[in-house]
ZAFIPA-614635 format. One record per atom (N, C-alpha, C): residue number from 1; residue in three letters; x, y, z. Coordinates in pm, whole numbers. Each point is the difference from the previous one (the first is absolute). Example, Ala and Ser with C-alpha at 12.3 -4.5 7.8 and 13.67 -1.06 7.14 Angstrom:
<pt pos="1" code="Ala" px="1319" py="-569" pz="780"/>
<pt pos="1" code="Ala" px="-89" py="119" pz="0"/>
<pt pos="1" code="Ala" px="90" py="120" pz="0"/>
<pt pos="2" code="Ser" px="-35" py="105" pz="-72"/>
<pt pos="2" code="Ser" px="82" py="119" pz="6"/>
<pt pos="2" code="Ser" px="-77" py="109" pz="73"/>
//
This chain:
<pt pos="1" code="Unk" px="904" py="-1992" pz="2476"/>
<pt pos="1" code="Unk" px="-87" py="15" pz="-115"/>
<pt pos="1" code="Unk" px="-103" py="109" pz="30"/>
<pt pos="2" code="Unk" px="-29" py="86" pz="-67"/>
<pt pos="2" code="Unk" px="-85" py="126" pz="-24"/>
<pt pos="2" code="Unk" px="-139" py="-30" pz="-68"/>
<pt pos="3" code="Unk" px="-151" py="-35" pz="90"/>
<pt pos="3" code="Unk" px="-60" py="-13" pz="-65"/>
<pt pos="3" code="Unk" px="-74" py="121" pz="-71"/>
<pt pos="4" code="Unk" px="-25" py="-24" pz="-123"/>
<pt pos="4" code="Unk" px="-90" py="127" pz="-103"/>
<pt pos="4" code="Unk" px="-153" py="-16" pz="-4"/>
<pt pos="5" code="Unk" px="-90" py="79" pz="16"/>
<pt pos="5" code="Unk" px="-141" py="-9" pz="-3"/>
<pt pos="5" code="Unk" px="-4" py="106" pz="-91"/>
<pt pos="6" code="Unk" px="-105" py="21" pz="-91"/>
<pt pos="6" code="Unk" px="-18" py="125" pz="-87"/>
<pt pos="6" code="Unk" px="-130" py="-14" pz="-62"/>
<pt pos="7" code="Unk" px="-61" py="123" pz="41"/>
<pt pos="7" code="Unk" px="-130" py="-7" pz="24"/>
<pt pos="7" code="Unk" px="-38" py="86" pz="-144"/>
<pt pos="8" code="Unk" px="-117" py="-25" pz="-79"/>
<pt pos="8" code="Unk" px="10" py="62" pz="-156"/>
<pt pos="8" code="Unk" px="-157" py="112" pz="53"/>
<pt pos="9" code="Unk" px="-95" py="-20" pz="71"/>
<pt pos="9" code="Unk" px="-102" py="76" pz="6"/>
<pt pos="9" code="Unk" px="-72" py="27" pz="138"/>
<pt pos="10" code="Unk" px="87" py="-39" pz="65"/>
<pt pos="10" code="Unk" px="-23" py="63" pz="154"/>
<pt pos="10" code="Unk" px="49" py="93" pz="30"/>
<pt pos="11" code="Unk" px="-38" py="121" pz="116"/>
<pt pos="11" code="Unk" px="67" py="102" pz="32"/>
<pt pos="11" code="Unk" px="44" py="-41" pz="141"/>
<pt pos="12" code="Unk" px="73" py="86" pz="55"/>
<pt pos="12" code="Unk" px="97" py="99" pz="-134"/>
<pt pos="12" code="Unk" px="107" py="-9" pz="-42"/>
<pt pos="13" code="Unk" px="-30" py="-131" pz="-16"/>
<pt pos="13" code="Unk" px="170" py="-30" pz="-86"/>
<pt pos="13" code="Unk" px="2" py="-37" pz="-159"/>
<pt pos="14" code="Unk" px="-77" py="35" pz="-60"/>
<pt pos="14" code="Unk" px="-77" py="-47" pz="-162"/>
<pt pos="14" code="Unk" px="126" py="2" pz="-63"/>
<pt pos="15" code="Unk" px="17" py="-147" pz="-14"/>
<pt pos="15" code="Unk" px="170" py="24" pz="-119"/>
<pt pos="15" code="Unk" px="101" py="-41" pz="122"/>
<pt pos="16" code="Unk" px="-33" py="19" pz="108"/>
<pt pos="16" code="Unk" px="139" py="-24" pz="99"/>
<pt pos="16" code="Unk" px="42" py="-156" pz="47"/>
<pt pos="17" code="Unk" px="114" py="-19" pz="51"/>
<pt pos="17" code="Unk" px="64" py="-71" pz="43"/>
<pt pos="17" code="Unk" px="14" py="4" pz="143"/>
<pt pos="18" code="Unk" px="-69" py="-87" pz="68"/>
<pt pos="18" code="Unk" px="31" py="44" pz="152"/>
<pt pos="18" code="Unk" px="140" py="-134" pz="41"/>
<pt pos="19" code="Unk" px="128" py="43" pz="15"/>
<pt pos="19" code="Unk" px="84" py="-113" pz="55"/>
<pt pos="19" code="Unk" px="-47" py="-85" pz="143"/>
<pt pos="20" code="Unk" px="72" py="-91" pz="-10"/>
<pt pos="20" code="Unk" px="-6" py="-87" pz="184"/>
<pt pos="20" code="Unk" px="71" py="131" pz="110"/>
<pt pos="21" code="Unk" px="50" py="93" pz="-73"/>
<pt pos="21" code="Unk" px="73" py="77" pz="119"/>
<pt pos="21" code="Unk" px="-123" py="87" pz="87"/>
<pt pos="22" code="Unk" px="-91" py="18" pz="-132"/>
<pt pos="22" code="Unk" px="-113" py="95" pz="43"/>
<pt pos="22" code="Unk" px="-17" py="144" pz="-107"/>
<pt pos="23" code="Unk" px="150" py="-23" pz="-67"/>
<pt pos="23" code="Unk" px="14" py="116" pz="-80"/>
<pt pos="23" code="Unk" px="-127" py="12" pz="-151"/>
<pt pos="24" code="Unk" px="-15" py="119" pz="-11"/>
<pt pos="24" code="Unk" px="-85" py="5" pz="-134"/>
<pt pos="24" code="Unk" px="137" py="43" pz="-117"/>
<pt pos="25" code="Unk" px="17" py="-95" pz="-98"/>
<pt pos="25" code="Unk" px="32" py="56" pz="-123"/>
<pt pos="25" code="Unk" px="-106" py="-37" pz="-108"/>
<pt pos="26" code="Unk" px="40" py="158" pz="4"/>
<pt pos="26" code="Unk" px="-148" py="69" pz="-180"/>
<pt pos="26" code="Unk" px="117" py="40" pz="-92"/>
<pt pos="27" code="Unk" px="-47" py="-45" pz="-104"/>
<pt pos="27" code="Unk" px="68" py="81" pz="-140"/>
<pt pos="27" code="Unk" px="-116" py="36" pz="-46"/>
<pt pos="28" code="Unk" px="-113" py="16" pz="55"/>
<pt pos="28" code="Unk" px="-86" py="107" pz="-39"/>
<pt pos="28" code="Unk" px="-7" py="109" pz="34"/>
<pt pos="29" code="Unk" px="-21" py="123" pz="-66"/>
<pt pos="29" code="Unk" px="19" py="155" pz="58"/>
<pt pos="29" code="Unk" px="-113" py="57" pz="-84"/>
<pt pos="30" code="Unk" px="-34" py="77" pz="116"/>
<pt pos="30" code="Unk" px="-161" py="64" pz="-39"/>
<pt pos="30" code="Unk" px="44" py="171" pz="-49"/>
<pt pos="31" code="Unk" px="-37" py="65" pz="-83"/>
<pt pos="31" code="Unk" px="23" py="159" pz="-9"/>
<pt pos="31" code="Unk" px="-105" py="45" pz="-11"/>
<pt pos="32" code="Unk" px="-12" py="111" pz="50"/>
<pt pos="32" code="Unk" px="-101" py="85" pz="-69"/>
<pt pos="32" code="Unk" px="16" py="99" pz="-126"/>
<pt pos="33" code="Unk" px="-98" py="-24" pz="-63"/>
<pt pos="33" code="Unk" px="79" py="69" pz="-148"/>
<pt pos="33" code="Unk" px="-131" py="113" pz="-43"/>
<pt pos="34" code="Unk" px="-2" py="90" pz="-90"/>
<pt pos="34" code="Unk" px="-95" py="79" pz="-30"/>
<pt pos="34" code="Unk" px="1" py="-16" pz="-165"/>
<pt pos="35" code="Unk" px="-140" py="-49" pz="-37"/>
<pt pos="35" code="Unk" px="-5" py="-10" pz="-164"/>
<pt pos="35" code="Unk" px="-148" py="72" pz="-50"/>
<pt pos="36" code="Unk" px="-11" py="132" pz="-45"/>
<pt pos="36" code="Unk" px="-81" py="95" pz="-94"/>
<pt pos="36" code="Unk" px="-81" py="59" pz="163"/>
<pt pos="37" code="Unk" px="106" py="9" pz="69"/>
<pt pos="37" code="Unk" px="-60" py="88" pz="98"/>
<pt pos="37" code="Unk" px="-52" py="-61" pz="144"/>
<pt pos="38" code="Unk" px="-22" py="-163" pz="-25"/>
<pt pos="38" code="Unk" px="-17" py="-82" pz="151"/>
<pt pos="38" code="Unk" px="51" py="-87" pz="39"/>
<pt pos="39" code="Unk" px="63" py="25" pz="118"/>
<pt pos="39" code="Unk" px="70" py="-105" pz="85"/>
<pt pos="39" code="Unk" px="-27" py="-102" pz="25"/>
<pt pos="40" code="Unk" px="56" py="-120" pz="-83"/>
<pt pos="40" code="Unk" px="8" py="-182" pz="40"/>
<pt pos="40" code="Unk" px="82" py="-18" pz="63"/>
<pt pos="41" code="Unk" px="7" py="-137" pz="62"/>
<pt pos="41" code="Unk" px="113" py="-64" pz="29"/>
<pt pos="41" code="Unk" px="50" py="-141" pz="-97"/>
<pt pos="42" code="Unk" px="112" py="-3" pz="-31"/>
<pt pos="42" code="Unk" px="14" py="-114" pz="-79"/>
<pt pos="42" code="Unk" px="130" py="-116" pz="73"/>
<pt pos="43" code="Unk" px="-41" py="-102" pz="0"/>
<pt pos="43" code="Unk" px="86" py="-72" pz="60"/>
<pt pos="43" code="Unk" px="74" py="-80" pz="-73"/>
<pt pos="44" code="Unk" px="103" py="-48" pz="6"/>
<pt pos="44" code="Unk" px="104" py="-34" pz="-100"/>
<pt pos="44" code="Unk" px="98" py="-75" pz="63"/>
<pt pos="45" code="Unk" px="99" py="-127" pz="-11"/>
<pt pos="45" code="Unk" px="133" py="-20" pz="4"/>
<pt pos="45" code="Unk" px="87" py="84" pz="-21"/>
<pt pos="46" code="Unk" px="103" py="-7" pz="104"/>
<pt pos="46" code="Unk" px="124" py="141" pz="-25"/>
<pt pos="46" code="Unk" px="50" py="-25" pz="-143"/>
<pt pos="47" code="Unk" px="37" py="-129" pz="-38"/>
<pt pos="47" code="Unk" px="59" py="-21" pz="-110"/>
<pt pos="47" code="Unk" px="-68" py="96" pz="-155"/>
<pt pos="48" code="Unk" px="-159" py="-9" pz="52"/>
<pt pos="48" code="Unk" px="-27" py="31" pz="-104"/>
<pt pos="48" code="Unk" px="-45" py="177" pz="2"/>
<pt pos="49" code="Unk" px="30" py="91" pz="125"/>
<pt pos="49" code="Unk" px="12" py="122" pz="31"/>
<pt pos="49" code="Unk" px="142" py="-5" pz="-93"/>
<pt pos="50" code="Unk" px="113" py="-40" pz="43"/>
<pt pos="50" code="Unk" px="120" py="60" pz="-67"/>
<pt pos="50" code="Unk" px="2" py="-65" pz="-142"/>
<pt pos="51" code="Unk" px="-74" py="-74" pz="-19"/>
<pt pos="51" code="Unk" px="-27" py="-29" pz="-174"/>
<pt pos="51" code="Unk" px="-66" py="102" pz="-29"/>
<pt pos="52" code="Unk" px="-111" py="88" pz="62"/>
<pt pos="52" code="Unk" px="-75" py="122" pz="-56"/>
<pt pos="52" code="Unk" px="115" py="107" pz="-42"/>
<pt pos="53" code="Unk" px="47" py="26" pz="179"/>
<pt pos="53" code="Unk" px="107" py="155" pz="-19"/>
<pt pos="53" code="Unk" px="108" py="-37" pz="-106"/>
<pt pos="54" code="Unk" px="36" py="-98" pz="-27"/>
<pt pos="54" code="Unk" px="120" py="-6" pz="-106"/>
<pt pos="54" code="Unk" px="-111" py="11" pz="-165"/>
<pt pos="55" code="Unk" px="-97" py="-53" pz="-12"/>
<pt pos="55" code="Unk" px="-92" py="23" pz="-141"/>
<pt pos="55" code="Unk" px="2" py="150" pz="-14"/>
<pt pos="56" code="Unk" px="-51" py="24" pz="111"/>
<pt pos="56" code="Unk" px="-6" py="205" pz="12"/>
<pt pos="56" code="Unk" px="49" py="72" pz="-59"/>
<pt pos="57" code="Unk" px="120" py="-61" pz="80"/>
<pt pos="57" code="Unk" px="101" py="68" pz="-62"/>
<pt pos="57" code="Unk" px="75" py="8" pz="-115"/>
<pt pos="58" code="Unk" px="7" py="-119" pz="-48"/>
<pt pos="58" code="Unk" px="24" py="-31" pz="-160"/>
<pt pos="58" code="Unk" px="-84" py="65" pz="-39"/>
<pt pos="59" code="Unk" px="-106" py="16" pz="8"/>
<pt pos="59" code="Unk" px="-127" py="50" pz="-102"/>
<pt pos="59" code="Unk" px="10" py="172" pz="14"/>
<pt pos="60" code="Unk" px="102" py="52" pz="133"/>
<pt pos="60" code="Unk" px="-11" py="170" pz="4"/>
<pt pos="60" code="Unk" px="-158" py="-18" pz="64"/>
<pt pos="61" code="Unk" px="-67" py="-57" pz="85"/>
<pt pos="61" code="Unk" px="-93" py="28" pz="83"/>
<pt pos="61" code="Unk" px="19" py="8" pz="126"/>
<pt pos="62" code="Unk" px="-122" py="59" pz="79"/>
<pt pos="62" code="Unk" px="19" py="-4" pz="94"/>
<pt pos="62" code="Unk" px="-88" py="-162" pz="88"/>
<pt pos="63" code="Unk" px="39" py="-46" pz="115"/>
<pt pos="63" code="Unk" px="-85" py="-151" pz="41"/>
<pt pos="63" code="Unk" px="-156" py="46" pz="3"/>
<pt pos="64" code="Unk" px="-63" py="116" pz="28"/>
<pt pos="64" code="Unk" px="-88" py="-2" pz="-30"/>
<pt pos="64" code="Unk" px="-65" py="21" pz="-126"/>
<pt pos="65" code="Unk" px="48" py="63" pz="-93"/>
<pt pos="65" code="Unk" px="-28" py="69" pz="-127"/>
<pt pos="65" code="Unk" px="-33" py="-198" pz="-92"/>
<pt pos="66" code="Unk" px="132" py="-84" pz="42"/>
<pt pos="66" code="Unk" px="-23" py="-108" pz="-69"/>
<pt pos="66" code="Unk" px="-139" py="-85" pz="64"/>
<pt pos="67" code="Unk" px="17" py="8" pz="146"/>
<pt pos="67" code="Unk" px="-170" py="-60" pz="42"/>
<pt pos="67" code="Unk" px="-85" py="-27" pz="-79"/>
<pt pos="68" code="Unk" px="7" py="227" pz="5"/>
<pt pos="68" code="Unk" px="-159" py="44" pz="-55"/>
<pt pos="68" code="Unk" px="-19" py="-65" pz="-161"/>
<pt pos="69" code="Unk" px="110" py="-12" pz="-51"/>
<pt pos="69" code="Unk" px="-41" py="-49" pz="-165"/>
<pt pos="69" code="Unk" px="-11" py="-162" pz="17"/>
<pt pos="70" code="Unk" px="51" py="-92" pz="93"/>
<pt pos="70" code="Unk" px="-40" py="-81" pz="23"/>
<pt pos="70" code="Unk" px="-104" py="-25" pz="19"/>
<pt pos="71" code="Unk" px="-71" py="67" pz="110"/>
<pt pos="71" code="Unk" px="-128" py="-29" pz="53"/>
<pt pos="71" code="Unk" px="-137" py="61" pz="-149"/>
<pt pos="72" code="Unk" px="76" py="115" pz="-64"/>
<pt pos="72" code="Unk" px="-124" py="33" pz="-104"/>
<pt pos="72" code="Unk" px="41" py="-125" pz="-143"/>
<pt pos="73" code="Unk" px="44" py="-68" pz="-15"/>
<pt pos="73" code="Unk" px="36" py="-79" pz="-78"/>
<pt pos="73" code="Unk" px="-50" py="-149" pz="61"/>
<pt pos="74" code="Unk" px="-28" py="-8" pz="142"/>
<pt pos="74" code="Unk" px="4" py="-191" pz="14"/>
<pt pos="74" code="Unk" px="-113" py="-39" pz="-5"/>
<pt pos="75" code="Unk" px="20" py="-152" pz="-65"/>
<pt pos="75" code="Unk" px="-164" py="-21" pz="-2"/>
<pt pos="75" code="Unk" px="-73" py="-125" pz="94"/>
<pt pos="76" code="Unk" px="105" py="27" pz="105"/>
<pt pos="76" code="Unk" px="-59" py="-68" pz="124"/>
<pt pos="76" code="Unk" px="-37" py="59" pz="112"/>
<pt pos="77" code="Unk" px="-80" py="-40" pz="83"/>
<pt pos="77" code="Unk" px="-63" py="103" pz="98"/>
<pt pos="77" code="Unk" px="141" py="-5" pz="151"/>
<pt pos="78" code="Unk" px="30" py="-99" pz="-3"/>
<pt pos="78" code="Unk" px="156" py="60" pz="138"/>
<pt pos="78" code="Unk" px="117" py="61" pz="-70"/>
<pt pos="79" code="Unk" px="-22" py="128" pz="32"/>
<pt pos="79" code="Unk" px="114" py="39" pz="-18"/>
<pt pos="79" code="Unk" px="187" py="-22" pz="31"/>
<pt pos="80" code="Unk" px="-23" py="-99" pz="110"/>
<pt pos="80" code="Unk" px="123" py="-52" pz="-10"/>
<pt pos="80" code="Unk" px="40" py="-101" pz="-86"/>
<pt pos="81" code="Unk" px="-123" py="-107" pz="-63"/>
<pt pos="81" code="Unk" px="61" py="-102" pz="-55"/>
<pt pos="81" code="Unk" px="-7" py="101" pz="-158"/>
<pt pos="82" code="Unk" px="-74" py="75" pz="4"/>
<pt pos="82" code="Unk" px="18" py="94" pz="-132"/>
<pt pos="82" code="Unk" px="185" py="28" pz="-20"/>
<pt pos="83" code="Unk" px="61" py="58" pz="55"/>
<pt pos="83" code="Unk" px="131" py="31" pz="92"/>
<pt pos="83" code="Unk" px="77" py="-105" pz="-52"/>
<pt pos="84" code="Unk" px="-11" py="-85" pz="76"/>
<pt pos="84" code="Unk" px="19" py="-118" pz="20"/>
<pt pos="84" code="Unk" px="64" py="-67" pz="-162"/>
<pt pos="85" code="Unk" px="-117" py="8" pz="-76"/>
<pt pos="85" code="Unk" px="29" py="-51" pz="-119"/>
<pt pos="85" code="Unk" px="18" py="87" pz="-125"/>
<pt pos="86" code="Unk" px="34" py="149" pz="46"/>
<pt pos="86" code="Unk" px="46" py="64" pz="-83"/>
<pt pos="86" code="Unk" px="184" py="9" pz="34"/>
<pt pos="87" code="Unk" px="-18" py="-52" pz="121"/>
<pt pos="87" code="Unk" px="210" py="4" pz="12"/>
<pt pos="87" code="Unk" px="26" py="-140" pz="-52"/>
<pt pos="88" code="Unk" px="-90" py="-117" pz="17"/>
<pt pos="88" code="Unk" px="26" py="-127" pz="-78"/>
<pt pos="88" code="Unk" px="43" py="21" pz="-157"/>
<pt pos="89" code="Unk" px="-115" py="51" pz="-43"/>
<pt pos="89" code="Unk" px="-31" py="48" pz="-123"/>
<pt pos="89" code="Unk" px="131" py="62" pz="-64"/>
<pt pos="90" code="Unk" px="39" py="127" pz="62"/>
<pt pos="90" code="Unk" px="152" py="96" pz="-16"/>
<pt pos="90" code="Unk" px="122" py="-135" pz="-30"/>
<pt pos="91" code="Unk" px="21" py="-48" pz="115"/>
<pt pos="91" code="Unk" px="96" py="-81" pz="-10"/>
<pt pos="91" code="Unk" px="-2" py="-123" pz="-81"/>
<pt pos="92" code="Unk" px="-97" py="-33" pz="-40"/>
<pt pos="92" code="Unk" px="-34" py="-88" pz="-128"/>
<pt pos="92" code="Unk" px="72" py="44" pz="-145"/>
<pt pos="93" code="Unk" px="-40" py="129" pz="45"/>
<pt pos="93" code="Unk" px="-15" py="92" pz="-145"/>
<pt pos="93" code="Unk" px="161" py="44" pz="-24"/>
<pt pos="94" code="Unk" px="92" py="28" pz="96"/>
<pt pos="94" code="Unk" px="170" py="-15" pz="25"/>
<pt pos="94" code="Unk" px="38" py="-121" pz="-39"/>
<pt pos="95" code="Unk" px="-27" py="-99" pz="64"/>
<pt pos="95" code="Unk" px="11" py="-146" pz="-64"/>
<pt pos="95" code="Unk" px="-13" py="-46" pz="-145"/>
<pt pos="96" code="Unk" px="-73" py="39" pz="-55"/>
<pt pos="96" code="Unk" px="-77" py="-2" pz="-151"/>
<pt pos="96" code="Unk" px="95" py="77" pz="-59"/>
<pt pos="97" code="Unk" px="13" py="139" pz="36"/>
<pt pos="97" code="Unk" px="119" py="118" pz="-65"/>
<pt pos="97" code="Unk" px="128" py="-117" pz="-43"/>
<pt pos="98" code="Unk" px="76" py="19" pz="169"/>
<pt pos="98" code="Unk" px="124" py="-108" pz="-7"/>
<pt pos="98" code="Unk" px="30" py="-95" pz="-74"/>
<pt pos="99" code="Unk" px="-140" py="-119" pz="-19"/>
<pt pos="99" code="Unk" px="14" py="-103" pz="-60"/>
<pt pos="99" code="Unk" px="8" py="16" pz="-184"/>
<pt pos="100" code="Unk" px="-107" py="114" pz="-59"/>
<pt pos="100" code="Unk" px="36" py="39" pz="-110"/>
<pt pos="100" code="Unk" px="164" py="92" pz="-60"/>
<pt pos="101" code="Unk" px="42" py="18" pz="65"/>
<pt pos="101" code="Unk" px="129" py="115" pz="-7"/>
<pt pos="101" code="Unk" px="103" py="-128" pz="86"/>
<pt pos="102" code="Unk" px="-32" py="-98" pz="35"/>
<pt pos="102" code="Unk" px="128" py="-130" pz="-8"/>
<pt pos="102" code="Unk" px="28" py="-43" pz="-160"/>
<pt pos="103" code="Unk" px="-156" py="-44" pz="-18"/>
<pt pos="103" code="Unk" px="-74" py="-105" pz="-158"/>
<pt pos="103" code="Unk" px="50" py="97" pz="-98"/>
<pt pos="104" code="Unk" px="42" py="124" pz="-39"/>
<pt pos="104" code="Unk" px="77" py="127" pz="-38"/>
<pt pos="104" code="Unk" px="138" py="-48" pz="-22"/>
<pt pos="105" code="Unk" px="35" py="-21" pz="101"/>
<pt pos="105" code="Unk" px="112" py="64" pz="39"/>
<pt pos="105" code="Unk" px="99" py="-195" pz="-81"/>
<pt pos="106" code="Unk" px="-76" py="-47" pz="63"/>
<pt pos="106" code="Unk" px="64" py="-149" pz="-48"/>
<pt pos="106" code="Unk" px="-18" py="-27" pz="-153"/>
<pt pos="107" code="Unk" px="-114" py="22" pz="-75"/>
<pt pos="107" code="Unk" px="3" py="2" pz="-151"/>
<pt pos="107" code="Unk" px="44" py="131" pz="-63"/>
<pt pos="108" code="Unk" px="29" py="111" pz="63"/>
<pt pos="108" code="Unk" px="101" py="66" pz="-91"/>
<pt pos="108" code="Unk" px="151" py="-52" pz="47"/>
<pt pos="109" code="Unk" px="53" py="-128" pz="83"/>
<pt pos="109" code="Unk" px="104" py="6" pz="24"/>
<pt pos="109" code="Unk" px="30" py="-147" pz="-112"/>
<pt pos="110" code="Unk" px="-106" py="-44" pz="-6"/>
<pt pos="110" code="Unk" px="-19" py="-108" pz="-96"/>
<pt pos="110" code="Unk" px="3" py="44" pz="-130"/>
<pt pos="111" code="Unk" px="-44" py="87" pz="-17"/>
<pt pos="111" code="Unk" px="-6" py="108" pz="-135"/>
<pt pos="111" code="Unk" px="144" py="1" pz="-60"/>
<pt pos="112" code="Unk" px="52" py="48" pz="79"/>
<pt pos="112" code="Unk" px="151" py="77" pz="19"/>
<pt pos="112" code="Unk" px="65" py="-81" pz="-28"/>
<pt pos="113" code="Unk" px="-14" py="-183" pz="30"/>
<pt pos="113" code="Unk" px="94" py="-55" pz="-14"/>
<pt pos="113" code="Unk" px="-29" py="-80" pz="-97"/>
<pt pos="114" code="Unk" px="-70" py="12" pz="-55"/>
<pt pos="114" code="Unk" px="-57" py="-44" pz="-136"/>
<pt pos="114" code="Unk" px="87" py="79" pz="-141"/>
<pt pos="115" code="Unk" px="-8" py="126" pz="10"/>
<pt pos="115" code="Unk" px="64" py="109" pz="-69"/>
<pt pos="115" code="Unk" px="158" py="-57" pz="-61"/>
<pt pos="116" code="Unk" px="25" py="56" pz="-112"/>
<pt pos="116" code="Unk" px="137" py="-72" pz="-76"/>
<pt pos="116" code="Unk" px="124" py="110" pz="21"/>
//
């Protein structure tokens, strides 16, 4: 058995997982990013780094270009949970798409079979 410890606001493992082996696993990843000219660092879950680069890219941006309109748009002061709940937000908003264009798709098939 592998015991897990995971520490949420101690350094320096903030977010990490230290195993019984001794090993650190983080799915947190820190970048440094540049937004209207000064260098932050923003820290993030990988999951939600490759939820950014795939938004990006749908959108024809670049990962920073989407940041910066993130960060001039959020109206919370951490920029990661800003982040954070604008990729929540995205994928809500796919969900919502999908679920209307099913509700579509089933009453025009109901439609259809109504027809003489």
């Amino acid at each position: 058995m592998i015991f897990h410890k995971c520490f949420t606001n101690e350094r320096p493992y903030a977010g990490a997982c230290v195993r019984g082996d001794g090993a650190v696993k983080s799915s947190v990843v820190k970048h440094s990013i540049v937004i209207a000219g000064r260098k932050t660092s923003v820290s993030l879950e990988d999951a939600f780094w490759k939820s950014l680069r795939q938004i990006a890219a749908r959108r024809d941006e670049t990962l920073s270009q989407l940041i910066a309109n993130i960060n001039a748009e959020r109206k919370y002061a951490n920029l990661s949970s800003a982040i954070r709940l604008f990729v929540l937000e995205f994928y809500r908003d796919q969900i919502k798409q999908h679920d209307e264009l099913a509700t579509r798709a089933v009453a025009s098939k109901a439609s259809d079979l109504h027809k003489p």
